[in-house]
MARBA-3410 file (N, C-alpha, C, O; in Angstrom, 1 decimal):
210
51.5,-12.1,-73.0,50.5,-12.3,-71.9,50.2,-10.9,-71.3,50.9,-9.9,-71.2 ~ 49.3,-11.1,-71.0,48.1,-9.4,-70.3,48.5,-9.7,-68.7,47.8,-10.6,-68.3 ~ 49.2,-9.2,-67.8,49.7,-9.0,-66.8,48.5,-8.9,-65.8,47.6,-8.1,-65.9 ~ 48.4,-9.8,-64.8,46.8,-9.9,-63.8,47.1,-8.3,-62.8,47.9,-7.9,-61.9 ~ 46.4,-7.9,-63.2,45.8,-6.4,-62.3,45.9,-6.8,-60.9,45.2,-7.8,-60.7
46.5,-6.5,-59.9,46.3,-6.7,-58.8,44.9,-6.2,-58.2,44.5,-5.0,-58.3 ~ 44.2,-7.5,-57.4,43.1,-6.7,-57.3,43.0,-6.2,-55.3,43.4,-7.1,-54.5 ~ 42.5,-4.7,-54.8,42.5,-4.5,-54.0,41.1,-4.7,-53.5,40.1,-4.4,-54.1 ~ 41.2,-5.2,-52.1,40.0,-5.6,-51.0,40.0,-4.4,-50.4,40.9,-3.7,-50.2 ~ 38.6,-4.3,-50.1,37.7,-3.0,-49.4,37.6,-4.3,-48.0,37.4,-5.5,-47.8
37.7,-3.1,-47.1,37.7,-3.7,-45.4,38.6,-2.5,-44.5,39.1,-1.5,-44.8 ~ 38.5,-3.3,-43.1,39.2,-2.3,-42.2,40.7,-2.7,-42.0,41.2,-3.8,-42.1 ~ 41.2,-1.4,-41.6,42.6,-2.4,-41.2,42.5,-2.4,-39.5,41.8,-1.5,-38.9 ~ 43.3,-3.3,-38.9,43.7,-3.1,-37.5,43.1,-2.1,-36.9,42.0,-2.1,-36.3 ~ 43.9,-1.0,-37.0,44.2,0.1,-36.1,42.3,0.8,-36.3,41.6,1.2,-35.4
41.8,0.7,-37.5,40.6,1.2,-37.8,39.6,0.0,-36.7,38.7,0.5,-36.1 ~ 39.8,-1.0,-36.5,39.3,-2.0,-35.5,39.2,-1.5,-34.4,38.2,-1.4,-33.7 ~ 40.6,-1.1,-34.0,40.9,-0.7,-32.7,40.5,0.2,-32.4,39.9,0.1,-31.3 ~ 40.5,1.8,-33.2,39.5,2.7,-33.0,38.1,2.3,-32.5,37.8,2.5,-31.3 ~ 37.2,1.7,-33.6,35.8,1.0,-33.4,36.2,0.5,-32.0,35.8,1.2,-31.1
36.6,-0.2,-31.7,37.0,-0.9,-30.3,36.2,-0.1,-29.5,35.0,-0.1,-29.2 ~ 37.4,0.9,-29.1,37.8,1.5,-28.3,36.3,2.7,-27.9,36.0,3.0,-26.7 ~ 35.7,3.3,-29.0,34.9,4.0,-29.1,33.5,3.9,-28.5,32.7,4.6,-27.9 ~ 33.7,2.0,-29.1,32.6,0.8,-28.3,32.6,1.1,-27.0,31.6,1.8,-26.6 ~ 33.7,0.6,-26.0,34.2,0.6,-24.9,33.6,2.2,-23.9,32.9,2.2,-22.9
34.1,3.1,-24.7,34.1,4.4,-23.9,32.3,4.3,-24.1,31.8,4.3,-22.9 ~ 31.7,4.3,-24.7,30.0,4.5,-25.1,29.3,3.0,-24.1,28.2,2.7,-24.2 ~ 30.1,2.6,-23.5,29.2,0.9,-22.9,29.7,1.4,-21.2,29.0,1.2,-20.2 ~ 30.9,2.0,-21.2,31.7,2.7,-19.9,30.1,3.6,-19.7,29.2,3.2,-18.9 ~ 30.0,4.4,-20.3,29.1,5.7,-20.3,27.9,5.1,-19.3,27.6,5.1,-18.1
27.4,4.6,-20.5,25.9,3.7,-20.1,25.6,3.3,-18.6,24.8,3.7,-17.7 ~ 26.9,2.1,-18.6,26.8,1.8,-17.3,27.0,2.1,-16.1,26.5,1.7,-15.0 ~ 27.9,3.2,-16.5,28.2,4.4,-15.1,26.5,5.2,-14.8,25.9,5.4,-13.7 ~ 26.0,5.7,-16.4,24.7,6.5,-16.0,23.5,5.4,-15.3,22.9,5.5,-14.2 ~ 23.4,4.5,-16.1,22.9,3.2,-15.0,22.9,3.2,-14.0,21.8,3.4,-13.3
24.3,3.1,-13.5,24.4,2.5,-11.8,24.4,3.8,-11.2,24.5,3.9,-10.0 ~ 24.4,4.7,-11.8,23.8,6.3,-10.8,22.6,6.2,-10.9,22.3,6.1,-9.7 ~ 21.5,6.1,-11.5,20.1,6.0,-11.8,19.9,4.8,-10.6,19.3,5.1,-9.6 ~ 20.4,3.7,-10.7,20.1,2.9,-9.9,20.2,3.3,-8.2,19.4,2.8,-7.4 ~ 21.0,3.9,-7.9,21.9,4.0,-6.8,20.7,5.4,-6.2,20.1,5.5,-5.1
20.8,6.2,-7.4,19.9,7.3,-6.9,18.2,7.2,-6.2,17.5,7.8,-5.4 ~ 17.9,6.0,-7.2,16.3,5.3,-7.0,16.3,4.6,-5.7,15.2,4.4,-5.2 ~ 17.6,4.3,-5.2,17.3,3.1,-3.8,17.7,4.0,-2.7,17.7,3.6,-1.6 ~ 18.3,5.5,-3.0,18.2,6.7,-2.3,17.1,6.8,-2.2,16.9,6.7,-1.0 ~ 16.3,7.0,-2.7,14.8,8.1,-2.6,13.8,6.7,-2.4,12.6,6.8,-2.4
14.7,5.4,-2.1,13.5,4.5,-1.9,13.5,4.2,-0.1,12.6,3.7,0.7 ~ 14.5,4.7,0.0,15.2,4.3,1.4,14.5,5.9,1.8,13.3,6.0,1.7 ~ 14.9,6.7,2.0,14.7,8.1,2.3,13.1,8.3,2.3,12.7,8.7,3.3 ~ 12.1,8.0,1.2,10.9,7.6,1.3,10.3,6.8,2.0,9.3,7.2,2.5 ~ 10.8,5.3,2.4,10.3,4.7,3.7,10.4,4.7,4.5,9.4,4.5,5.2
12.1,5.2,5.3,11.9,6.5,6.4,10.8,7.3,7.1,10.1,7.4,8.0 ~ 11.3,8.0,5.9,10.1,9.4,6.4,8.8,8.4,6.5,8.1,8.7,7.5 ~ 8.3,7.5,5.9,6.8,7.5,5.8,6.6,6.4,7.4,5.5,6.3,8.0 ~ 7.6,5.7,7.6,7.4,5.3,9.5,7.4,6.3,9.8,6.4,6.9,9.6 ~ 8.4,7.1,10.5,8.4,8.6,11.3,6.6,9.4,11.1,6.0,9.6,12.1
6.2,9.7,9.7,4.9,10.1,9.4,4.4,9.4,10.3,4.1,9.9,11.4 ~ 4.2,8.1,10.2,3.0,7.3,10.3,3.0,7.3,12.3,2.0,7.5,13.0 ~ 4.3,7.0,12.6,4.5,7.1,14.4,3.9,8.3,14.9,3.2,8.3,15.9 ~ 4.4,9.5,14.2,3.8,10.9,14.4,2.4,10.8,14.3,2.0,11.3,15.3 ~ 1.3,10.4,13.6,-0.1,10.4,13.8,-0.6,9.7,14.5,-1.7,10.0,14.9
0.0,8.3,14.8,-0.2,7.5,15.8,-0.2,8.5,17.3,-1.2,8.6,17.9 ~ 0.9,9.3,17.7,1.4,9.5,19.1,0.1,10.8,18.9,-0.8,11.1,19.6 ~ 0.5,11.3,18.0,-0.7,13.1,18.2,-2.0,12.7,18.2,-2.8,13.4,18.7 ~ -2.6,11.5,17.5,-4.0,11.1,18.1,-3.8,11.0,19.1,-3.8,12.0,19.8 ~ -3.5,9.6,19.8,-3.8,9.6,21.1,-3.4,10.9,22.1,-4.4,11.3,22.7
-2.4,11.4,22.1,-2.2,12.2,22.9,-3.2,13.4,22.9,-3.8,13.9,23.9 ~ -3.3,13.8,21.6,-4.6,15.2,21.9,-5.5,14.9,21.9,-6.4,15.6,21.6 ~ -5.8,13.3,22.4,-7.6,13.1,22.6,-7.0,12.8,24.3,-8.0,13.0,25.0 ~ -6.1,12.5,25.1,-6.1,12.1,26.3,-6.5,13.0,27.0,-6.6,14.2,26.5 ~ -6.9,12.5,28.6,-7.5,14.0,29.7,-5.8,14.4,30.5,-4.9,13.6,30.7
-5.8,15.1,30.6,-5.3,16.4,31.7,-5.7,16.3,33.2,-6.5,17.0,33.8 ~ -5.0,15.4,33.6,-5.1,15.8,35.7,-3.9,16.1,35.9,-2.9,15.5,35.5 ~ -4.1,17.2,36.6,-3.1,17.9,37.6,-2.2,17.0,38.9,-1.1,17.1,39.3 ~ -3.4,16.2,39.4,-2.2,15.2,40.5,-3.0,13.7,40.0,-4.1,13.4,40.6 ~ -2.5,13.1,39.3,-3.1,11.9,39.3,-2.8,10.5,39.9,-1.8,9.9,39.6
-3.4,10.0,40.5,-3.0,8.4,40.8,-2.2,7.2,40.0,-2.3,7.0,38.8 ~ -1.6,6.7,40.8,-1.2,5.4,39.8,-2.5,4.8,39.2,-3.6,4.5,39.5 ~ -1.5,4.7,37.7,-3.2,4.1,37.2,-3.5,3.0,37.2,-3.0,2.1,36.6 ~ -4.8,2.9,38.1,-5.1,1.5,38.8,-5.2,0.4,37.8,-5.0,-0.7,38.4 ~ -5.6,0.4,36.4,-5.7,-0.5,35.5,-4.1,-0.9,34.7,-4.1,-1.3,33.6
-2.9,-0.6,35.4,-1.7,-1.0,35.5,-1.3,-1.8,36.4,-0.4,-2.7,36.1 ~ -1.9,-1.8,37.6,-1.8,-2.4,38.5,-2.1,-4.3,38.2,-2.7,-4.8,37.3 ~ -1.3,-4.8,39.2,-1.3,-6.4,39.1,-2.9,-6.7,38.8,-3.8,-6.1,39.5 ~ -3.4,-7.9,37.7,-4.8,-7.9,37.2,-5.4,-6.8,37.0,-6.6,-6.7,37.4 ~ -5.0,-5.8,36.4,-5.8,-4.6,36.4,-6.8,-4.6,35.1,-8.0,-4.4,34.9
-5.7,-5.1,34.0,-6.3,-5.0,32.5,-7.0,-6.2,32.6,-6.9,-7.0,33.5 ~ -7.6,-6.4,31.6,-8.5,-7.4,30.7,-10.1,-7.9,32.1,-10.4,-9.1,32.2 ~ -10.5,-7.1,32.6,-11.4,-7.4,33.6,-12.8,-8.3,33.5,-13.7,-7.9,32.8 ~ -12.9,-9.5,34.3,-14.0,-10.0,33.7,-15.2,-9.4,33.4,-15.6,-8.6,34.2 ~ -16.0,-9.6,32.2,-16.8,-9.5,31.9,-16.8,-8.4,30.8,-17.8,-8.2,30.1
-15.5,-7.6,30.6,-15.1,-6.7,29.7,-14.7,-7.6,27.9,-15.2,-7.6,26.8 ~ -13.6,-8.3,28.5,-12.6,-9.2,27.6,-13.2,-10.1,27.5,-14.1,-10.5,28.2 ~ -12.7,-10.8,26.5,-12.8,-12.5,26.5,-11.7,-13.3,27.4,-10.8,-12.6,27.6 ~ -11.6,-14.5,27.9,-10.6,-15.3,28.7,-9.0,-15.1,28.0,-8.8,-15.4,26.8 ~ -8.3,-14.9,28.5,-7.9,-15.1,30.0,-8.5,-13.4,30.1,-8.6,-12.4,29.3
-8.9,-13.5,31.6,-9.0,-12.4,32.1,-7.9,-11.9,33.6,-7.3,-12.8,34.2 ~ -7.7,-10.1,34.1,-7.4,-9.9,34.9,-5.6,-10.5,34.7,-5.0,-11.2,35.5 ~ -5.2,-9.8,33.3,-3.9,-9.7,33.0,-3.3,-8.6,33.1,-3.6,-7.6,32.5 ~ -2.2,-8.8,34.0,-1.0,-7.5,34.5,-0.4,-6.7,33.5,0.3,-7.4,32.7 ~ -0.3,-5.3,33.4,1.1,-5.5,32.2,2.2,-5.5,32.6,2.6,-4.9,33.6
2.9,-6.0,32.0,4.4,-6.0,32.1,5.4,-4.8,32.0,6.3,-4.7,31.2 ~ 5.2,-4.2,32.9,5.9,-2.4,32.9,6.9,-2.7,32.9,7.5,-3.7,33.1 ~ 7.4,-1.5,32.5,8.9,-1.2,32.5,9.8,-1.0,33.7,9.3,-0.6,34.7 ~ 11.2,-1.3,33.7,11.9,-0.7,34.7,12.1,0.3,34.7,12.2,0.9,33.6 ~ 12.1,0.8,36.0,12.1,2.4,36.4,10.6,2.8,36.6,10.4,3.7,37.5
9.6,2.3,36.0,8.4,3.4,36.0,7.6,3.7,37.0,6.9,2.9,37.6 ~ 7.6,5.0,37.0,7.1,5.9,38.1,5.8,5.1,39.0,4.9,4.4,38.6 ~ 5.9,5.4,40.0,5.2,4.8,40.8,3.8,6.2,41.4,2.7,6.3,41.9 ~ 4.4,6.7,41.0,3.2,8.1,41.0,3.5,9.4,39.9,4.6,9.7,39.5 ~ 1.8,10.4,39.7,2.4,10.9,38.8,1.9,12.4,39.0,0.9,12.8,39.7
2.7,13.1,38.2,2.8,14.2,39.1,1.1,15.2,38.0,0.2,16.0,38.3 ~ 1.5,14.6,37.2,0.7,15.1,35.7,0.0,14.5,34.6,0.5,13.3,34.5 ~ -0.8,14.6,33.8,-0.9,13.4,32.7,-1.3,14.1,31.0,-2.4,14.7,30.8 ~ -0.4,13.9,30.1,0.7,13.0,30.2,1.9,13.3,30.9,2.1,14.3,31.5 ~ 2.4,12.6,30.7,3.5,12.7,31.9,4.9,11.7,31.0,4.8,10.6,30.5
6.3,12.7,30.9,6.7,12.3,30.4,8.0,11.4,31.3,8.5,12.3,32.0 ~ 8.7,10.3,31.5,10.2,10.0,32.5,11.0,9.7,31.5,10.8,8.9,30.6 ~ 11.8,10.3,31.7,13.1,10.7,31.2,14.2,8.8,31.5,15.1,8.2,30.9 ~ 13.5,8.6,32.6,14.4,7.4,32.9,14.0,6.0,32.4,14.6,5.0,32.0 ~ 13.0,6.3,32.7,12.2,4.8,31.8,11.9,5.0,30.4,11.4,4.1,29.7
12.3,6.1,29.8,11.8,6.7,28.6,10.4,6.3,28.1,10.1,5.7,27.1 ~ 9.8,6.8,29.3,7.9,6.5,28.9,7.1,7.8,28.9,7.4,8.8,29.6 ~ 5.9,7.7,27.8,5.4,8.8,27.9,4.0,8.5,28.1,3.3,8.3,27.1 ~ 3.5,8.3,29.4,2.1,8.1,29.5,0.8,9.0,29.4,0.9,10.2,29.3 ~ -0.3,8.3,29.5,-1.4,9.3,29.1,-2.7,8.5,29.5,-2.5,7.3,29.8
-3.3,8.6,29.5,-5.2,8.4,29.8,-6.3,9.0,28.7,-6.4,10.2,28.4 ~ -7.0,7.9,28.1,-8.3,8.6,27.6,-8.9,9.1,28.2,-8.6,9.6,29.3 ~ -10.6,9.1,27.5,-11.2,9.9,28.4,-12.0,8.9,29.6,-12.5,9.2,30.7 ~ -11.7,7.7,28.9,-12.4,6.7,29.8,-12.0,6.0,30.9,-12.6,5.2,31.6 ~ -10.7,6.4,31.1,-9.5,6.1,32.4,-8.9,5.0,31.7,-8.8,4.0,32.4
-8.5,4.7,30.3,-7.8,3.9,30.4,-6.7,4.1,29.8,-6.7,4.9,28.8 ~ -5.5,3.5,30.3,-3.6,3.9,30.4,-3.0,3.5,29.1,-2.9,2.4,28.6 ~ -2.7,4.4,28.8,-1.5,4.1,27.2,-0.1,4.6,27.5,0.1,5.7,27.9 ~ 0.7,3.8,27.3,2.3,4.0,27.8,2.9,4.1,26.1,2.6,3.2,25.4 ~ 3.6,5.0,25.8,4.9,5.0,24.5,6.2,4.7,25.0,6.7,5.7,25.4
6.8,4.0,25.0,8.2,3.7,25.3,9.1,3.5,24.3,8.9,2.8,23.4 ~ 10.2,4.1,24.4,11.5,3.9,23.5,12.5,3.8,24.4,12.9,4.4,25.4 ~ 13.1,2.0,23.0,14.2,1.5,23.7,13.4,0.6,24.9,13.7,1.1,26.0 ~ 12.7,-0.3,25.0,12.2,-0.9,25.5,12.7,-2.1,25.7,13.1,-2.5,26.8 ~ 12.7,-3.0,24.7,14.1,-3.8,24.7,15.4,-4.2,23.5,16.3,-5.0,23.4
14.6,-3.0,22.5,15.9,-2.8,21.7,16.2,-0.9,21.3,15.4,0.0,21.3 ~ 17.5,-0.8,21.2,17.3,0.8,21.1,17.0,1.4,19.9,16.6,2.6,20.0 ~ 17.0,1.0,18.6,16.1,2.0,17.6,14.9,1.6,17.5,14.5,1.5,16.3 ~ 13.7,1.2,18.6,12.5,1.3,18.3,11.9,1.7,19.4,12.5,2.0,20.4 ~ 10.2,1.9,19.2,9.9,2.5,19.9,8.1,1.3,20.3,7.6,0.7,19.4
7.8,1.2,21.3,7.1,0.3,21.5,5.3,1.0,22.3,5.2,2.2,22.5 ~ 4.8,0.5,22.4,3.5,1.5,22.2,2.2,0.1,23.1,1.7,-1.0,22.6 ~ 2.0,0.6,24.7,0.6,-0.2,24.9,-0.5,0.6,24.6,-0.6,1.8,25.0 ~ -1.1,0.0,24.0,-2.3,0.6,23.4,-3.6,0.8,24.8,-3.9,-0.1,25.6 ~ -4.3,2.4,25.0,-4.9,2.3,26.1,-6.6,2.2,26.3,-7.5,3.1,26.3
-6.8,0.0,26.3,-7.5,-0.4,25.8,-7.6,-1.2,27.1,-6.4,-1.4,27.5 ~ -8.5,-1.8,27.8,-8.4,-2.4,28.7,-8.3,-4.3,28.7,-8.3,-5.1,29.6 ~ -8.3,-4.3,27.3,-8.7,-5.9,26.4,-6.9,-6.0,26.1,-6.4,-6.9,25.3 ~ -5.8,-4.8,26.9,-4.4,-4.9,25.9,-3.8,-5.3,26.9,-4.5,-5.1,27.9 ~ -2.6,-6.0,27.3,-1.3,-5.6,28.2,-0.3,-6.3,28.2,0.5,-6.8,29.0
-0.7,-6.2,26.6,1.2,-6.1,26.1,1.4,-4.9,25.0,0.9,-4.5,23.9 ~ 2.8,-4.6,25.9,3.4,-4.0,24.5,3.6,-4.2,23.3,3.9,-5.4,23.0 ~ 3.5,-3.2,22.2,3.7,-3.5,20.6,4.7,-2.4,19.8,4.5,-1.2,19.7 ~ 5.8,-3.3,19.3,6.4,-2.6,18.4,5.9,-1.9,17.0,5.5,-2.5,16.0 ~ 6.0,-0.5,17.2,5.5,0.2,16.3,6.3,1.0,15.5,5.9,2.0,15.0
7.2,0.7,15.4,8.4,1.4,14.5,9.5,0.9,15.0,9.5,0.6,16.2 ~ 11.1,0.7,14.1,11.9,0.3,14.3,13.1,0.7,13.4,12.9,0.2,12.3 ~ 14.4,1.4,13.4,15.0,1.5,12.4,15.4,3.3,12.7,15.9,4.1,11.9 ~ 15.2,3.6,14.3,15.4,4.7,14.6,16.7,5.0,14.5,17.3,4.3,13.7 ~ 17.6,6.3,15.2,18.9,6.2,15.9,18.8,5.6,17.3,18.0,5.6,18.2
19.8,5.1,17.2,19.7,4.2,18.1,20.2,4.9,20.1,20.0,4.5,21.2 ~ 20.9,6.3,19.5,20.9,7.2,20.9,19.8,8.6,21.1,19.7,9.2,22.1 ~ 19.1,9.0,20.0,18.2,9.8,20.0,17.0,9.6,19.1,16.2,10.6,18.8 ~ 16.9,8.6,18.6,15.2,8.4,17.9,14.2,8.8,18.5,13.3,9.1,17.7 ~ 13.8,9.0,19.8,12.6,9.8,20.4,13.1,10.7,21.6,13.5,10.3,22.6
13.0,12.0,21.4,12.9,12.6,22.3,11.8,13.9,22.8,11.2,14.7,22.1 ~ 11.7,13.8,23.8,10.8,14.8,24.7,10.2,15.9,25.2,9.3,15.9,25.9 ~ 10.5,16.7,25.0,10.7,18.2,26.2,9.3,19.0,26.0,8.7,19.5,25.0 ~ 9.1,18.9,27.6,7.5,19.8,27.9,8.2,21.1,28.1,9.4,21.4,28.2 ~ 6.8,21.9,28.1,6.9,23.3,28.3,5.6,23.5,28.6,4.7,22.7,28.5
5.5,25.2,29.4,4.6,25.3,29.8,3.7,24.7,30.9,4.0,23.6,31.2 ~ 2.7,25.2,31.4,2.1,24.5,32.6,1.0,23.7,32.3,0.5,23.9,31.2 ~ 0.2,22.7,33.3,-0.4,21.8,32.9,-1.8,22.2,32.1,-2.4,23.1,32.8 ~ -2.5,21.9,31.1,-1.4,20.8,30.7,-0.1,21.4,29.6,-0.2,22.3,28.7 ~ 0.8,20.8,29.8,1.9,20.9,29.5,1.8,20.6,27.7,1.1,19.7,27.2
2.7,21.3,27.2,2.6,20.7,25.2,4.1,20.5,25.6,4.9,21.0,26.4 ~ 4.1,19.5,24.3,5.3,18.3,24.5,5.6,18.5,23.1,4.7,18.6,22.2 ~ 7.1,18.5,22.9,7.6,18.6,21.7,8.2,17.2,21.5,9.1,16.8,22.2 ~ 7.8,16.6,20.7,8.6,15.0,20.4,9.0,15.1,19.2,8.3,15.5,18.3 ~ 10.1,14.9,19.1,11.1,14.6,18.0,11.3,13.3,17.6,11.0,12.6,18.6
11.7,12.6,16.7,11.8,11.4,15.9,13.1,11.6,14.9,13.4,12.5,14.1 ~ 13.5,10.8,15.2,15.2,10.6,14.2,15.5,9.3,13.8,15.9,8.4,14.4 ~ 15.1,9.4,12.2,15.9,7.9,11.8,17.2,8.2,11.0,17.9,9.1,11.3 ~ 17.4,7.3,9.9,18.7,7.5,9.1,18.6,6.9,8.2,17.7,6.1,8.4 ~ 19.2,6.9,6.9,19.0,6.4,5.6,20.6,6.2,4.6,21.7,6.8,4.7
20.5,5.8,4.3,22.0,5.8,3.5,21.8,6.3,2.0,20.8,5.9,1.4 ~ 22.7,7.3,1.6,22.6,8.2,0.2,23.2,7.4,-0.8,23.6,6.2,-0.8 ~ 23.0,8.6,-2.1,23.8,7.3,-3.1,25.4,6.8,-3.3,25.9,6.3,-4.3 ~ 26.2,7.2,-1.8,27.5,7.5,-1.6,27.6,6.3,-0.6,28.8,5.9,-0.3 ~ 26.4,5.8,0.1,26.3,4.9,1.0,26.8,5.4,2.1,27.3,4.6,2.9
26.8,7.1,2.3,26.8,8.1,3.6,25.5,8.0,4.5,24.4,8.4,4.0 ~ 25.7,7.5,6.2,24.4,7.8,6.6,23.8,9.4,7.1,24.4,10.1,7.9 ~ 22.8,9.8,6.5,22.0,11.1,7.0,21.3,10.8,7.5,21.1,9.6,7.7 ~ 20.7,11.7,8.1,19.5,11.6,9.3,18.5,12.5,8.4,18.7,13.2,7.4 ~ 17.0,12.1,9.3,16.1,12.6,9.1,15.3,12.8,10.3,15.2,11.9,11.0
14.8,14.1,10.6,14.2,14.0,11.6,12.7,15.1,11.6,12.9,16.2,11.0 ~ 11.5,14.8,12.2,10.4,14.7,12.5,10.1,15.2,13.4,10.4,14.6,14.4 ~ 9.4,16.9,13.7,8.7,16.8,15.3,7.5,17.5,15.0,7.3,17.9,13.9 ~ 6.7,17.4,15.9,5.4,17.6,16.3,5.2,18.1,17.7,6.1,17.9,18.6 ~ 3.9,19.0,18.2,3.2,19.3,19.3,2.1,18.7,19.8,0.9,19.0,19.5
2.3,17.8,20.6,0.9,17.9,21.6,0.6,17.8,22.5,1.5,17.5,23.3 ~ -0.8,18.0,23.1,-1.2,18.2,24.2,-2.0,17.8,24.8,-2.7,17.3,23.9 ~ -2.7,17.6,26.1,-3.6,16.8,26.6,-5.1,18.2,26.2,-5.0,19.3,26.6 ~ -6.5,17.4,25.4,-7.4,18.8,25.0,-8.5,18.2,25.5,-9.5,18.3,24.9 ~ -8.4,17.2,27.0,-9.6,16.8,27.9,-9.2,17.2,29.2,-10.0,17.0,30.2
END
């Protein structure tokens, strides 16, 4: 008899599995890490981009009005603040001869316009047609900033940005003599791809050019 040839099988062994394995593993590790950085980095610059573009958007809100308002040197309380002052018949539609609801602290005379208080954190102003626009921050929550529009048909406040710092998102400082140019600063915050918060912050000049 003719002795059967042992026949040998082509395949992997174990440890060649385990290799494959393993090589699998480190190359799916990779991916996923580059992934979730891509990911992490995109909701950075998504967060960081919407930021900035409130802050933008508050900033051309406040520098229109303010560099179209007038400039008096000693001005009166402004009388369309006063109790019924806004919505006057025959101006508005009903209800008419609606108060606004001012802030605590706010100045009861003024020395300048705009005119900025430090205690009420209001920054008021007048068009050219005598009517009152107040910016306030921290009005009744501290990272936003709330805004009456100076329209005689308005007298309520409106939240116009929100998501500030909550101890310095708007601040102030005049210079110079009347009218006075005002440096307002704007500070929000965003979280990086470390989920560290940074700040970002925004200023601008204006001035009263009536």
């Amino acid at each position: 008899m003719v002795p059967h040839e042992k026949v040998r099988q082509a395949g992997f062994t174990l440890i060649e599995l385990m290799i494959s394995m393993a090589i699998g593993l480190l190359l799916l590790l990779g991916m996923t890490m580059m992934f979730t950085s891509d990911a992490k980095v995109s909701k950075t610059l998504a967060s960081r981009t919407e930021s900035l573009g409130d802050l933008y958007l508050v900033s051309q809100i406040l520098q229109s009005d303010l560099r179209g308002s007038v400039s008096d040197p000693a001005p009166a309380y402004p009388a369309d603040l006063q109790s019924g002052g806004r919505k006057p018949a025959g101006t508005c539609t009903s209800p008419n001869n609606q108060s606004v609801s001012l802030p605590d602290n706010y100045p009861s005379s003024f020395t300048e316009l705009p005119y900025w208080d430090a205690t009420s954190k209001t920054l008021t102003y007048q068009d050219p047609d005598g009517n009152t626009g107040i910016i306030q921050y921290q009005r009744t929550e501290n990272d936003r900033i709330y805004w009456l529009r100076p329209d005689p048909c308005v007298y309520q406040f409106e939240e116009i940005v929100r998501g500030l710092d909550p101890a310095s998102g708007m601040t102030v400082i005049a210079s110079g003599t009347s009218p006075k140019v005002y440096t307002i600063t704007l500070k929000s915050a965003f979280k990086n791809e470390d989920r560290d918060i940074r700040t970002l912050d925004l200023s601008f000049k204006a001035w009263a050019r009536n």
